[in-house]
N, C-alpha and C positions, 0 to 999 in steps of 0.2 A: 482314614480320610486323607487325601490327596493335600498337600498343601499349596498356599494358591500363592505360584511364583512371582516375588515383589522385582518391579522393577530396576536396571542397574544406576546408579547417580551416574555415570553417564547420560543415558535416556532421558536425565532431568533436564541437558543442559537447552536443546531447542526451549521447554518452556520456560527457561531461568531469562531467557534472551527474550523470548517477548516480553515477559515481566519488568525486563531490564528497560525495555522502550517506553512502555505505558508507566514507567517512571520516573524515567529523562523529559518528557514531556509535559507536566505541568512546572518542572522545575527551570524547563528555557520559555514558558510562559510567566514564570515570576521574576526570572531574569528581566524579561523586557516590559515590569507593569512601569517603570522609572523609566518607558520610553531612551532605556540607553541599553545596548548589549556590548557586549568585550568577547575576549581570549574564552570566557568558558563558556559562552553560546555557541559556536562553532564546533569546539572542544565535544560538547555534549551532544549536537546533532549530530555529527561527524562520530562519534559512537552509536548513537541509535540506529544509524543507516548502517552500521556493521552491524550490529544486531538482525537487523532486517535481512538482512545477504547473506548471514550463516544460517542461522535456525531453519531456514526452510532445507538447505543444505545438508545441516546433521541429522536434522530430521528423517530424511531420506536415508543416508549412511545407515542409521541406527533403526531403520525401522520400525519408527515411531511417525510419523507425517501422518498422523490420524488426522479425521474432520472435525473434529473438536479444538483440533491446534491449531490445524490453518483457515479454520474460522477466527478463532483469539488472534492468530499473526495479524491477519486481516483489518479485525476491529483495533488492535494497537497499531498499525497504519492510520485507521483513520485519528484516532485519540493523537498522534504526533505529528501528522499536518493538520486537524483544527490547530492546536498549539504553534504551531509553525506560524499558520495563516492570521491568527489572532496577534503573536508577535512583531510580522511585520507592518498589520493594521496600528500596531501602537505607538513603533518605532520608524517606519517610514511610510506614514500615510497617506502624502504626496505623491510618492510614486506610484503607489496603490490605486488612487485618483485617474492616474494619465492611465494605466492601464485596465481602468475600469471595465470596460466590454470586452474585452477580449477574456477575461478571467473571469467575468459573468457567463460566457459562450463555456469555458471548461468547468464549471461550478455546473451550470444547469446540465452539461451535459452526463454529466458522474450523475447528477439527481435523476436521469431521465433512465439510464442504465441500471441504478439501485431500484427503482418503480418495477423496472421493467422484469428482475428479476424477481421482488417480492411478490409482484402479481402472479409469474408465471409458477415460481418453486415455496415461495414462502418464505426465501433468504436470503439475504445478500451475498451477490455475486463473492468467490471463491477462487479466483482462476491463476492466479499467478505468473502472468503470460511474460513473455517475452517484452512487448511492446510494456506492461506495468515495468519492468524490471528496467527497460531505458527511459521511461519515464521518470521512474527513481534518482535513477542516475544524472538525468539532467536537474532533475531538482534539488541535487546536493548540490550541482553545480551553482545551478541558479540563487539557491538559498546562501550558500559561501558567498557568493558573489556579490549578494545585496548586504548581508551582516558584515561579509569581512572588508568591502574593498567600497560600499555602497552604490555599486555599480548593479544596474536592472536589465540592461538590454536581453540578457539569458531568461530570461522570463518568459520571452517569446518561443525561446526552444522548448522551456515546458509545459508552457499552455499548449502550443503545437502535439509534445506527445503525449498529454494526458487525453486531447479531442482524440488522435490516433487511434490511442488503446483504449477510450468510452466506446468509440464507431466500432471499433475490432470487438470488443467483451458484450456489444450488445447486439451482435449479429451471434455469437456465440449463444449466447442466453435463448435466441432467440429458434435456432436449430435447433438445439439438446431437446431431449425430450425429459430428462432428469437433471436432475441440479448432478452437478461433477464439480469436484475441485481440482487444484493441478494441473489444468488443461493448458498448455504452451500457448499457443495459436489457433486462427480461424482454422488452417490445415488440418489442426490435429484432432479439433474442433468436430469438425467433417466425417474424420475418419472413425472417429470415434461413434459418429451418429449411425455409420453405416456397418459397424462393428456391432451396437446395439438392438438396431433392427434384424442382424441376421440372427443374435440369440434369441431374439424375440420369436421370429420365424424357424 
């Protein structure tokens, strides 16, 4: 009998990295329940966004980037900005206040995009696009920005590319005829549907 090849501790390490986030994340939420953060809230965000930025990376290298994984990367994205967003609700509230509506427009619009794909495939969206990816990035900015220096005006850069990449990921959702993960862009998006149809055909 054939014996059944065990993975290399290599291949472990994308899932060690989303594990690592989904538990960095209720620990910068306990960081800020004393409505004060320091040196290791930063510290530890500023880890979990490298976590976020390799494992899809090695994943790929190592030929692992299974749907099973960039589902979990996925759902510890979200587990680390509720944690995010519940911190600064605790710690700067006020600001949170003044930018009320606009960050209700990027809240409803992620809810309108999540609907849109449970209705259509059964799951939430998967996509990993470009635009998610500089959204990321402005939200390390923005997030540094308000913990380290308590400066907010960058907020508006990622309210701006989170509406972006909701209108991008729900026009996407909205093409496919199957749920895909990995999808870059609307472009690729496109290309792909038309890729689909011809095996179909």
């Amino acid at each position: 009998m054939k014996e059944v090849e065990k993975p290399s501790r290599w291949s472990l390490i994308p899932a060690f990295l989303v594990g690592l986030r989904v538990a960095i994340a209720p620990l910068l939420l306990w960081d800020a329940l004393d409505r004060n953060t320091g040196t290791w809230f930063i510290a530890g965000y500023s880890l979990a966004v490298l976590s976020d930025t390799f494992d899809g990376i090695i994943a790929r290298r190592l030929g692992v980037s299974t749907v099973q994984l960039r589902q979990a990367d996925s759902w510890a994205d979200i587990c680390l900005y509720l944690c995010v967003a519940v911190s600064a609700w605790l710690v700067y509230p006020t600001i949170l206040s003044d930018f009320a509506v606009p960050l209700l427009l990027a809240i409803v619009a992620q809810l309108i995009l999540f609907a849109i794909s449970l209705i259509k495939f059964g799951k939430f969206p998967s996509f990993h696009t470009l635009t998610a990816k500089a959204w990321g990035l402005t939200l390390l900015i923005a997030t540094i920005g308000l913990f380290g220096f308590g400066y907010a005006q960058t907020l508006w850069l990622a309210i701006a590319f989170c509406l972006i990449n909701s209108v991008e990921e729900m026009a996407m959702t909205i093409i496919l005829p199957i749920w895909q993960h990995d999808v870059l862009s609307l472009i690729h998006a496109l290309k792909l549907r038309d890729k689909l149809r011809q095996d179909v055909t």
